[in-house]
C-alpha positions in Angstrom: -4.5 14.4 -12.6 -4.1 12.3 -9.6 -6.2 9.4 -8.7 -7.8 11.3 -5.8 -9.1 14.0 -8.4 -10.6 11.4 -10.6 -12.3 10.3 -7.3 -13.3 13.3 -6.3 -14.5 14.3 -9.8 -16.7 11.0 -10.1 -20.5 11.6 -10.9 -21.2 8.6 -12.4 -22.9 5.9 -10.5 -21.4 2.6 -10.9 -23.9 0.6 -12.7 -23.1 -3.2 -14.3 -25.5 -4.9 -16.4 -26.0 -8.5 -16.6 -26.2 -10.9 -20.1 -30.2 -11.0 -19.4 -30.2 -7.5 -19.2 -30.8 -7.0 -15.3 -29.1 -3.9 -13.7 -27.4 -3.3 -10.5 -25.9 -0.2 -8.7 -22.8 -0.5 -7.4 -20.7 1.0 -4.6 -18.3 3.1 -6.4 -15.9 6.0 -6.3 -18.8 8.6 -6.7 -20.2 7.5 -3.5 -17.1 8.3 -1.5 -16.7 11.3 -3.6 -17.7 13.9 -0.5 -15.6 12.0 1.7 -12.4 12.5 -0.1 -13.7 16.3 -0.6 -13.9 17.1 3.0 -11.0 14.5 4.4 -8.5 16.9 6.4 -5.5 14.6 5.3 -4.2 13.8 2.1 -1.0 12.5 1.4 1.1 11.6 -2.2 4.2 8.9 -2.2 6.9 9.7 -4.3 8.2 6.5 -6.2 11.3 6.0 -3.7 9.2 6.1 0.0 7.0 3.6 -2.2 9.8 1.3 -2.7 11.4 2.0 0.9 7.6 0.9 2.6 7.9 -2.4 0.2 11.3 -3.0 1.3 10.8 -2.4 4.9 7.4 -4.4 4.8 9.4 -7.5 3.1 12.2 -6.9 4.9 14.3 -9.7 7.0 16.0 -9.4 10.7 13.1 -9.2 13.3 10.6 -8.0 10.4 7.5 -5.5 10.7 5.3 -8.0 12.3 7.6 -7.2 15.6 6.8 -3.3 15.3 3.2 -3.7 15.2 3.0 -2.1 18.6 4.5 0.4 17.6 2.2 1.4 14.6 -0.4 3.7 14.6 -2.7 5.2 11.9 -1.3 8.9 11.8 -5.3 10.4 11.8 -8.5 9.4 11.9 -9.2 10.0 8.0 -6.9 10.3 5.4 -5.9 9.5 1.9 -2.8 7.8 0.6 -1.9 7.1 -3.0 1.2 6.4 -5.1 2.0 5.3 -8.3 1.6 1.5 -9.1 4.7 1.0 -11.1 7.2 1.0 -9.0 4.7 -1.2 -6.4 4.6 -3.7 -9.2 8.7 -3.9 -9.6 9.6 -3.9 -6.3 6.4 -6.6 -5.1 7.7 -8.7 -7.9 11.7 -8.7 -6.6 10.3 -8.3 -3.0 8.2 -12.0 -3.2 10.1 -13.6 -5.8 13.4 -13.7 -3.0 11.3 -15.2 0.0 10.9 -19.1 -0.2 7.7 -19.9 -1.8 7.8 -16.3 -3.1 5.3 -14.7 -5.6 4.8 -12.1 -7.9 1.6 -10.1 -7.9 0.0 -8.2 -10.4 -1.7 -5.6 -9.5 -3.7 -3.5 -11.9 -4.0 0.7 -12.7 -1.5 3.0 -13.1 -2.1 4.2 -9.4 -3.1 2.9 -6.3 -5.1 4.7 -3.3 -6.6 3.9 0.3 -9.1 6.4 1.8 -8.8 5.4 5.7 -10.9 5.6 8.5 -9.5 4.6 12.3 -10.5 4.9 15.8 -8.9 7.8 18.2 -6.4 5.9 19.6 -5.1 4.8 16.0 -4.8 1.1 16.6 -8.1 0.4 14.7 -8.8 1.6 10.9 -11.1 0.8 7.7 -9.1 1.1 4.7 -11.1 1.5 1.2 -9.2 0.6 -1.7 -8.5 2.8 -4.9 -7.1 2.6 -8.1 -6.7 4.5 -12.0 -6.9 1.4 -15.0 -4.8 2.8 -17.4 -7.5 2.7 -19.9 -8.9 6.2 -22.0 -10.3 8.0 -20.8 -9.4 7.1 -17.3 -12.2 6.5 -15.0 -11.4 5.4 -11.2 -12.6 2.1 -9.9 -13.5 1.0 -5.8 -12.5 -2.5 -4.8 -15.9 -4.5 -3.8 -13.8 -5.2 -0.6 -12.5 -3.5 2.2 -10.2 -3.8 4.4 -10.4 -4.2 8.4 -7.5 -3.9 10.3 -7.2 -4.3 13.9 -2.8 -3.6 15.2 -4.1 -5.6 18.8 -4.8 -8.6 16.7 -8.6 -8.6 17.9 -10.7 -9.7 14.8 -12.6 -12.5 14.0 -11.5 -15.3 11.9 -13.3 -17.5 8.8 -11.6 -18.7 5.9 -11.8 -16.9 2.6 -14.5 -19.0 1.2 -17.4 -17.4 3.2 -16.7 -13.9 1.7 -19.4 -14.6 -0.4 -21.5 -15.5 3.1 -20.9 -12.0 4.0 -17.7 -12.6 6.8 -14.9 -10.9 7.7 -12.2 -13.3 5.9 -8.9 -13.8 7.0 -5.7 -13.8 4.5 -3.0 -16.1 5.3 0.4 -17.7 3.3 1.4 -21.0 4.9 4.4 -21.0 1.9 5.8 -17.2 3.3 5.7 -17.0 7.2 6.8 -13.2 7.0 3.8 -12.0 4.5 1.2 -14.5 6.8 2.3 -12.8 9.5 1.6 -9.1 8.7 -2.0 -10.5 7.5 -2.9 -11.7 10.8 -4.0 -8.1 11.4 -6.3 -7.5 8.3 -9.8 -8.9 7.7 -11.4 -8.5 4.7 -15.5 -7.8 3.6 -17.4 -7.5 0.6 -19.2 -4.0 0.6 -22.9 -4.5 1.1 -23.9 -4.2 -2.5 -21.0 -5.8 -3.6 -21.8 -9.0 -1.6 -25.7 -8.7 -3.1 -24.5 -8.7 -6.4 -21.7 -12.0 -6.2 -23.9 -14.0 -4.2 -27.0 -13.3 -6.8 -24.2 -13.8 -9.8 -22.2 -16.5 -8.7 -23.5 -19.8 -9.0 -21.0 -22.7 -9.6 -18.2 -23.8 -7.6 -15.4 -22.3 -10.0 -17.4 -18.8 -10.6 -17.4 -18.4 -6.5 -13.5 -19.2 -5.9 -12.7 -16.9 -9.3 -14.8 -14.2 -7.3 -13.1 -14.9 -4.0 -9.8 -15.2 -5.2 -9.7 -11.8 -7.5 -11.7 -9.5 -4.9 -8.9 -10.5 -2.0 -6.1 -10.1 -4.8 -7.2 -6.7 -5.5 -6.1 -5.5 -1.8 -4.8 -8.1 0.1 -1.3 -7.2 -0.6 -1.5 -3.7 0.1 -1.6 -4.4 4.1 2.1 -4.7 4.8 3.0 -1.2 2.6 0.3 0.5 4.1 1.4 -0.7 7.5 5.0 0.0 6.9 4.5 3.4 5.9 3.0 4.1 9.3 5.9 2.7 10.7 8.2 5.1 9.2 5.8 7.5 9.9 5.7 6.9 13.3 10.2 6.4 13.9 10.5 9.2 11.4 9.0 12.6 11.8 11.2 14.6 9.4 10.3 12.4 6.3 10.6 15.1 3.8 7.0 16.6 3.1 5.9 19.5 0.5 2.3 20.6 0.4 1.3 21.2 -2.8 -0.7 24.6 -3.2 -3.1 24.6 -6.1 -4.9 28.1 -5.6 -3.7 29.8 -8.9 -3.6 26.7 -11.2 -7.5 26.1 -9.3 -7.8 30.1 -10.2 -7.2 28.9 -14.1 -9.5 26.2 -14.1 -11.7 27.7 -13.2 -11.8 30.6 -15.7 -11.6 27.5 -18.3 -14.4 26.0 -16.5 -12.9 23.1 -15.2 -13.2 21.3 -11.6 -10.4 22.8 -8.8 -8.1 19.9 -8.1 -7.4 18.8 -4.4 -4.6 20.1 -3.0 -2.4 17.2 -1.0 0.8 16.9 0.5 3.6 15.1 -1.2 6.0 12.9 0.9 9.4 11.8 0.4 12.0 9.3 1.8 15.7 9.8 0.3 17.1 8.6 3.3 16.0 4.8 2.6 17.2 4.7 -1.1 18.9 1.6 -2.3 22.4 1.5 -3.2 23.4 2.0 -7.1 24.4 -1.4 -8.5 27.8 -1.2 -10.1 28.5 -1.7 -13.7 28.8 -5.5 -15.0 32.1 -4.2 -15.8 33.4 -3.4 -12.3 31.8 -6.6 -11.3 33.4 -8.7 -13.6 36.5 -7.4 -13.9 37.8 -6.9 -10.1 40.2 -9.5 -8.9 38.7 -11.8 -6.5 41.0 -11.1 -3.4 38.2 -10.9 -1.4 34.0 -11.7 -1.1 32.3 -12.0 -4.3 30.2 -8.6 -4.9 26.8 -9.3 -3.3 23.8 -7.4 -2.7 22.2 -7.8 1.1 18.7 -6.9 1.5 17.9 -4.6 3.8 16.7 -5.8 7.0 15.1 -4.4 10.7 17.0 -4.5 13.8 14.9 -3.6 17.2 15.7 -3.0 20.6 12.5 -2.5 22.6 11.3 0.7 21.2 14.6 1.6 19.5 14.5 0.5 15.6 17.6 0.6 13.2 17.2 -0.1 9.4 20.0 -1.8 8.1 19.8 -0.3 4.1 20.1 -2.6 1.6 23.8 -2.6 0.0 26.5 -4.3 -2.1 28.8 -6.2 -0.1 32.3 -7.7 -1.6 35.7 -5.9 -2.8 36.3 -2.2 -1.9 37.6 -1.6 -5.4 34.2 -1.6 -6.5 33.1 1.4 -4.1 32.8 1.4 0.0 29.9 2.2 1.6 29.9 5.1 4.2 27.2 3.6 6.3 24.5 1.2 6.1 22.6 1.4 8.8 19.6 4.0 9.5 18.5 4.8 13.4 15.0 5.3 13.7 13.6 6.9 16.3 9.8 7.1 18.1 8.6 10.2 17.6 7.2 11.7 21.0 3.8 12.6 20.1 1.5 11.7 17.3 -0.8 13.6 15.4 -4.4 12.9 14.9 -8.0 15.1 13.6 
Protein backbone atom coordinates (compact mmCIF):
# COMPACT_ATOMS: atom_id res chain seq x y z
CA UNK A 1 0.00 0.00 0.00
CA UNK A 2 1.12 3.49 -0.21
CA UNK A 3 1.95 5.73 2.63
CA UNK A 4 -1.05 7.80 2.14
CA UNK A 5 -3.33 4.56 2.70
CA UNK A 6 -1.53 3.70 5.84
CA UNK A 7 -2.42 7.36 6.84
CA UNK A 8 -5.64 7.25 5.85
CA UNK A 9 -6.24 3.83 7.40
CA UNK A 10 -4.71 5.09 10.95
CA UNK A 11 -7.12 4.52 13.99
CA UNK A 12 -4.80 4.43 16.50
CA UNK A 13 -4.07 7.38 18.53
CA UNK A 14 -0.50 8.01 19.03
CA UNK A 15 0.17 7.45 22.63
CA UNK A 16 3.99 7.35 24.25
CA UNK A 17 4.55 6.36 27.67
CA UNK A 18 7.19 7.55 29.87
CA UNK A 19 9.84 5.30 32.34
CA UNK A 20 7.54 6.44 35.42
CA UNK A 21 4.72 5.35 33.66
CA UNK A 22 2.99 8.78 32.74
CA UNK A 23 1.02 8.89 29.37
CA UNK A 24 0.70 11.34 26.69
CA UNK A 25 -1.35 11.72 23.42
CA UNK A 26 0.24 12.58 20.64
CA UNK A 27 -0.47 14.31 17.35
CA UNK A 28 -0.30 11.65 14.89
CA UNK A 29 -1.33 10.34 11.51
CA UNK A 30 -4.88 9.33 12.79
CA UNK A 31 -5.56 12.91 13.45
CA UNK A 32 -4.97 14.00 9.90
CA UNK A 33 -6.61 10.87 8.77
CA UNK A 34 -10.04 12.87 7.44
CA UNK A 35 -7.93 15.38 5.98
CA UNK A 36 -6.04 13.12 3.62
CA UNK A 37 -9.67 11.37 3.03
CA UNK A 38 -11.39 14.45 1.69
CA UNK A 39 -8.00 16.39 0.18
CA UNK A 40 -9.02 16.95 -3.70
CA UNK A 41 -5.22 16.48 -4.73
CA UNK A 42 -3.06 13.70 -4.41
CA UNK A 43 -0.10 13.21 -6.23
CA UNK A 44 2.66 9.94 -6.41
CA UNK A 45 6.50 10.62 -7.71
CA UNK A 46 7.93 8.12 -9.59
CA UNK A 47 11.67 7.35 -8.59
CA UNK A 48 13.14 9.50 -11.65
CA UNK A 49 10.99 13.10 -11.12
CA UNK A 50 12.33 12.28 -7.39
CA UNK A 51 15.73 12.35 -8.46
CA UNK A 52 15.20 15.19 -11.24
CA UNK A 53 13.57 17.65 -8.11
CA UNK A 54 16.87 16.66 -6.03
CA UNK A 55 18.99 17.48 -8.82
CA UNK A 56 17.35 20.65 -9.78
CA UNK A 57 17.07 21.67 -6.05
CA UNK A 58 21.07 21.11 -5.68
CA UNK A 59 21.64 22.18 -8.85
CA UNK A 60 24.50 24.93 -9.85
CA UNK A 61 24.33 28.03 -12.52
CA UNK A 62 21.88 30.67 -11.06
CA UNK A 63 20.27 27.80 -8.60
CA UNK A 64 16.49 27.50 -7.43
CA UNK A 65 16.79 30.19 -4.88
CA UNK A 66 16.63 32.61 -8.12
CA UNK A 67 13.21 30.98 -9.27
CA UNK A 68 11.49 31.49 -6.14
CA UNK A 69 9.32 34.04 -7.77
CA UNK A 70 8.40 31.95 -9.92
CA UNK A 71 7.07 29.07 -7.53
CA UNK A 72 3.83 28.59 -6.48
CA UNK A 73 2.02 25.76 -4.52
CA UNK A 74 -0.03 24.14 -7.41
CA UNK A 75 -3.48 24.02 -4.78
CA UNK A 76 -4.45 24.89 -1.76
CA UNK A 77 -4.36 21.14 -0.28
CA UNK A 78 -2.66 18.38 -1.48
CA UNK A 79 -0.60 15.34 -0.92
CA UNK A 80 2.78 14.42 -2.24
CA UNK A 81 4.76 11.23 -1.57
CA UNK A 82 7.60 9.31 -3.08
CA UNK A 83 9.68 6.61 -2.24
CA UNK A 84 12.71 7.41 0.09
CA UNK A 85 15.35 5.36 -1.57
CA UNK A 86 16.17 7.02 -4.31
CA UNK A 87 15.89 10.59 -1.95
CA UNK A 88 18.52 8.97 0.17
CA UNK A 89 21.07 8.11 -2.94
CA UNK A 90 20.71 11.08 -4.72
CA UNK A 91 20.76 13.52 -1.14
CA UNK A 92 23.81 11.66 -0.38
CA UNK A 93 25.73 12.37 -4.02
CA UNK A 94 23.77 15.67 -4.19
CA UNK A 95 25.54 17.14 -0.57
CA UNK A 96 28.58 15.15 -0.65
CA UNK A 97 29.75 17.37 -4.09
CA UNK A 98 29.04 20.93 -2.61
CA UNK A 99 31.89 22.27 -0.34
CA UNK A 100 31.16 21.52 3.17
CA UNK A 101 28.68 18.92 1.77
CA UNK A 102 26.71 16.30 3.83
CA UNK A 103 24.96 13.23 3.64
CA UNK A 104 21.55 12.91 5.32
CA UNK A 105 19.86 10.11 6.47
CA UNK A 106 16.58 10.10 6.41
CA UNK A 107 14.47 7.37 7.71
CA UNK A 108 11.18 5.05 6.19
CA UNK A 109 10.80 3.51 3.22
CA UNK A 110 8.56 6.52 1.92
CA UNK A 111 8.23 9.98 2.46
CA UNK A 112 4.96 12.28 2.31
CA UNK A 113 3.81 16.12 2.82
CA UNK A 114 0.11 16.78 3.22
CA UNK A 115 0.06 20.72 2.27
CA UNK A 116 -2.02 23.50 3.06
CA UNK A 117 -1.32 27.18 1.25
CA UNK A 118 -3.09 30.45 0.88
CA UNK A 119 -5.13 31.35 -2.58
CA UNK A 120 -2.51 33.02 -4.09
CA UNK A 121 0.00 30.01 -3.64
CA UNK A 122 2.94 31.88 -2.19
CA UNK A 123 2.11 30.83 1.37
CA UNK A 124 1.75 26.93 2.51
CA UNK A 125 1.92 24.54 5.74
CA UNK A 126 3.58 21.52 4.87
CA UNK A 127 2.99 18.34 7.44
CA UNK A 128 5.50 15.81 7.18
CA UNK A 129 4.98 11.95 6.57
CA UNK A 130 6.75 8.94 6.45
CA UNK A 131 6.45 4.61 6.43
CA UNK A 132 9.56 3.04 9.00
CA UNK A 133 10.28 0.02 7.29
CA UNK A 134 9.38 -1.86 10.31
CA UNK A 135 6.42 -5.01 10.48
CA UNK A 136 3.90 -4.37 10.30
CA UNK A 137 4.24 -0.91 8.96
CA UNK A 138 2.55 1.68 10.87
CA UNK A 139 2.91 5.56 9.57
CA UNK A 140 4.49 8.10 11.75
CA UNK A 141 3.87 12.44 11.82
CA UNK A 142 6.94 14.58 12.38
CA UNK A 143 6.40 16.58 15.78
CA UNK A 144 7.34 19.53 13.41
CA UNK A 145 5.91 21.29 10.72
CA UNK A 146 6.95 23.19 8.26
CA UNK A 147 6.13 27.08 7.38
CA UNK A 148 6.95 28.33 4.32
CA UNK A 149 6.54 31.71 3.15
CA UNK A 150 8.12 32.18 -1.25
CA UNK A 151 8.05 36.34 -0.22
CA UNK A 152 10.60 35.63 2.40
CA UNK A 153 8.16 37.21 5.18
CA UNK A 154 8.61 35.08 8.36
CA UNK A 155 10.04 35.62 11.49
CA UNK A 156 13.39 34.61 12.57
CA UNK A 157 14.88 32.74 16.08
CA UNK A 158 17.54 30.43 16.11
CA UNK A 159 16.87 26.71 16.40
CA UNK A 160 17.38 26.48 20.05
CA UNK A 161 13.97 28.11 21.06
CA UNK A 162 11.96 25.29 19.24
CA UNK A 163 11.53 23.93 22.50
CA UNK A 164 10.27 27.75 23.57
CA UNK A 165 7.54 27.24 21.15
CA UNK A 166 9.11 29.62 17.89
CA UNK A 167 9.09 29.50 14.57
CA UNK A 168 12.96 28.43 14.04
CA UNK A 169 14.86 29.22 11.16
CA UNK A 170 17.33 26.59 9.34
CA UNK A 171 20.43 27.80 8.04
CA UNK A 172 24.08 26.16 6.57
CA UNK A 173 26.80 28.81 6.82
CA UNK A 174 29.22 25.63 5.29
CA UNK A 175 26.71 25.37 1.87
CA UNK A 176 25.47 28.82 0.68
CA UNK A 177 23.15 27.15 -1.97
CA UNK A 178 21.14 24.75 0.69
CA UNK A 179 21.05 28.11 3.28
CA UNK A 180 19.70 29.85 0.73
CA UNK A 181 16.57 27.78 -0.18
CA UNK A 182 15.98 27.65 3.79
CA UNK A 183 15.61 31.25 4.11
CA UNK A 184 11.90 30.54 3.10
CA UNK A 185 11.00 27.75 5.66
CA UNK A 186 10.29 28.13 9.41
CA UNK A 187 9.91 25.40 11.39
CA UNK A 188 7.29 24.59 14.80
CA UNK A 189 6.74 21.96 17.11
CA UNK A 190 3.04 20.84 16.91
CA UNK A 191 1.23 21.91 20.07
CA UNK A 192 1.33 18.62 21.84
CA UNK A 193 4.55 17.87 20.58
CA UNK A 194 6.10 21.06 22.08
CA UNK A 195 4.09 20.04 25.65
CA UNK A 196 5.60 16.87 25.62
CA UNK A 197 9.66 17.97 24.88
CA UNK A 198 9.52 20.80 27.06
CA UNK A 199 7.90 18.55 30.04
CA UNK A 200 10.60 15.60 28.90
CA UNK A 201 13.57 17.41 28.23
CA UNK A 202 15.56 18.54 31.01
CA UNK A 203 19.42 18.78 30.47
CA UNK A 204 21.35 20.65 28.08
CA UNK A 205 22.30 17.61 25.75
CA UNK A 206 18.54 15.95 25.95
CA UNK A 207 17.26 19.54 24.53
CA UNK A 208 19.92 19.98 21.48
CA UNK A 209 19.38 15.85 20.80
CA UNK A 210 15.55 16.98 20.62
CA UNK A 211 16.18 20.00 18.57
CA UNK A 212 18.58 18.60 16.33
CA UNK A 213 16.50 15.26 15.29
CA UNK A 214 13.00 16.99 15.08
CA UNK A 215 14.54 19.72 12.36
CA UNK A 216 16.49 16.63 10.68
CA UNK A 217 13.43 14.84 10.18
CA UNK A 218 12.06 17.65 7.59
CA UNK A 219 14.42 20.22 7.17
CA UNK A 220 15.83 18.83 4.14
CA UNK A 221 12.77 18.17 2.40
CA UNK A 222 12.25 22.11 1.64
CA UNK A 223 14.37 22.46 -1.48
CA UNK A 224 12.65 18.94 -3.28
CA UNK A 225 9.42 19.98 -2.39
CA UNK A 226 10.14 23.47 -3.73
CA UNK A 227 11.70 22.22 -6.87
CA UNK A 228 9.02 20.15 -7.75
CA UNK A 229 6.74 23.18 -7.89
CA UNK A 230 9.10 24.55 -10.02
CA UNK A 231 8.90 22.03 -12.59
CA UNK A 232 5.43 22.11 -11.97
CA UNK A 233 4.99 25.42 -12.64
CA UNK A 234 7.74 25.64 -16.29
CA UNK A 235 6.37 22.26 -17.12
CA UNK A 236 2.69 21.48 -17.66
CA UNK A 237 2.96 18.33 -19.66
CA UNK A 238 5.02 16.35 -16.99
CA UNK A 239 3.64 13.05 -17.78
CA UNK A 240 0.60 12.22 -15.28
CA UNK A 241 -1.57 8.90 -14.97
CA UNK A 242 -4.47 8.84 -12.54
CA UNK A 243 -4.67 5.79 -10.97
CA UNK A 244 -8.36 4.32 -10.92
CA UNK A 245 -8.97 2.01 -7.99
CA UNK A 246 -12.82 1.29 -8.40
CA UNK A 247 -12.65 -2.49 -9.17
CA UNK A 248 -9.56 -3.40 -7.09
CA UNK A 249 -11.75 -1.02 -4.14
CA UNK A 250 -14.86 -3.33 -5.49
CA UNK A 251 -12.59 -6.55 -4.24
CA UNK A 252 -11.79 -5.25 -1.05
CA UNK A 253 -14.36 -4.74 -0.26
CA UNK A 254 -16.12 -8.09 -0.78
CA UNK A 255 -12.89 -9.28 1.32
CA UNK A 256 -13.68 -6.75 3.73
CA UNK A 257 -10.89 -4.69 3.57
CA UNK A 258 -10.53 -0.62 3.54
CA UNK A 259 -10.91 1.02 -0.30
CA UNK A 260 -7.51 2.49 -1.07
CA UNK A 261 -7.19 6.26 -2.25
CA UNK A 262 -7.00 6.70 -5.57
CA UNK A 263 -4.00 9.38 -6.57
CA UNK A 264 -2.40 10.46 -9.57
CA UNK A 265 1.05 9.25 -10.42
CA UNK A 266 3.56 11.69 -11.96
CA UNK A 267 6.47 11.29 -14.17
CA UNK A 268 9.55 13.18 -15.51
CA UNK A 269 11.60 11.23 -18.35
CA UNK A 270 12.58 14.25 -19.82
CA UNK A 271 15.11 15.16 -16.82
CA UNK A 272 16.81 11.63 -16.65
CA UNK A 273 20.51 11.59 -16.22
CA UNK A 274 22.73 10.35 -18.77
CA UNK A 275 23.95 6.45 -18.67
CA UNK A 276 27.50 6.33 -17.40
CA UNK A 277 29.67 4.39 -19.86
CA UNK A 278 31.36 1.17 -19.01
CA UNK A 279 34.88 1.44 -17.11
CA UNK A 280 35.90 -0.26 -20.16
CA UNK A 281 35.11 2.51 -22.72
CA UNK A 282 36.48 4.89 -20.12
CA UNK A 283 39.65 3.33 -19.78
CA UNK A 284 40.39 2.16 -22.86
CA UNK A 285 39.73 5.35 -25.31
CA UNK A 286 42.84 7.19 -26.37
CA UNK A 287 43.21 10.41 -24.84
CA UNK A 288 43.16 12.76 -27.99
CA UNK A 289 40.88 14.82 -26.39
CA UNK A 290 39.14 15.85 -22.64
CA UNK A 291 39.28 13.27 -20.10
CA UNK A 292 35.54 11.63 -19.88
CA UNK A 293 33.76 13.80 -17.21
CA UNK A 294 30.45 14.03 -15.86
CA UNK A 295 28.90 17.87 -15.45
CA UNK A 296 26.10 18.28 -13.15
CA UNK A 297 23.26 19.60 -14.27
CA UNK A 298 22.76 23.08 -13.70
CA UNK A 299 19.89 26.18 -14.20
CA UNK A 300 20.19 28.83 -16.59
CA UNK A 301 17.46 31.91 -16.38
CA UNK A 302 16.56 34.74 -18.33
CA UNK A 303 13.90 36.76 -16.60
CA UNK A 304 11.03 34.34 -16.71
CA UNK A 305 12.56 32.08 -19.29
CA UNK A 306 14.35 28.88 -17.49
CA UNK A 307 16.69 26.26 -19.40
CA UNK A 308 17.93 23.07 -17.58
CA UNK A 309 21.21 22.20 -18.69
CA UNK A 310 20.88 17.99 -18.02
CA UNK A 311 23.51 16.53 -16.34
CA UNK A 312 25.94 14.70 -18.95
CA UNK A 313 29.35 13.06 -19.66
CA UNK A 314 31.58 15.32 -21.30
CA UNK A 315 35.12 14.11 -22.98
CA UNK A 316 35.94 11.93 -26.31
CA UNK A 317 33.05 11.28 -28.82
CA UNK A 318 34.24 7.73 -29.11
CA UNK A 319 32.63 7.09 -26.03
CA UNK A 320 29.01 8.31 -27.29
CA UNK A 321 27.83 12.10 -28.23
CA UNK A 322 25.17 13.60 -26.71
CA UNK A 323 22.20 14.93 -28.91
CA UNK A 324 21.34 17.74 -26.61
CA UNK A 325 21.82 18.79 -23.21
CA UNK A 326 19.89 21.40 -22.52
CA UNK A 327 16.05 21.34 -21.54
CA UNK A 328 13.73 24.77 -22.22
CA UNK A 329 11.33 25.29 -19.68
CA UNK A 330 8.63 27.28 -20.05
CA UNK A 331 5.91 29.28 -17.64
CA UNK A 332 2.92 27.78 -17.89
CA UNK A 333 0.11 30.47 -18.52
CA UNK A 334 -2.32 29.71 -15.90
CA UNK A 335 -2.15 27.76 -12.69
CA UNK A 336 -4.48 25.56 -11.17
CA UNK A 337 -5.73 25.80 -7.67
CA UNK A 338 -9.19 24.23 -5.49
Amino acid sequence: MRLLDHVVQCTSPFVVRQSCGTLWQLTGPKDFAQELDRCPLRYVLSDELVRACIELAYSEGDGLSGCLDLIHFPAERLWIEWNAAPEREELARALREWPGGRSIELDGSRHGVLIEANADGRIGRLLTFWLPRTEPPEPQLAAVETLIDLDGDLPLAPPAELLEGAEVAVSDQRNPHLDALLQCARFRLLPAWHRYYSAVSHTADERERVISCSLGTVAFLVPTVLALFLLMAVRPGLPQVPVQLARLNAKRARLGKAPLLEHIEVHCPVFASPVAPSRDAAFTTPRTGPRLHHVRGHIVRREDAIFWRRPHWRGHLRVGAVRTRTVTLHLSPARSAN
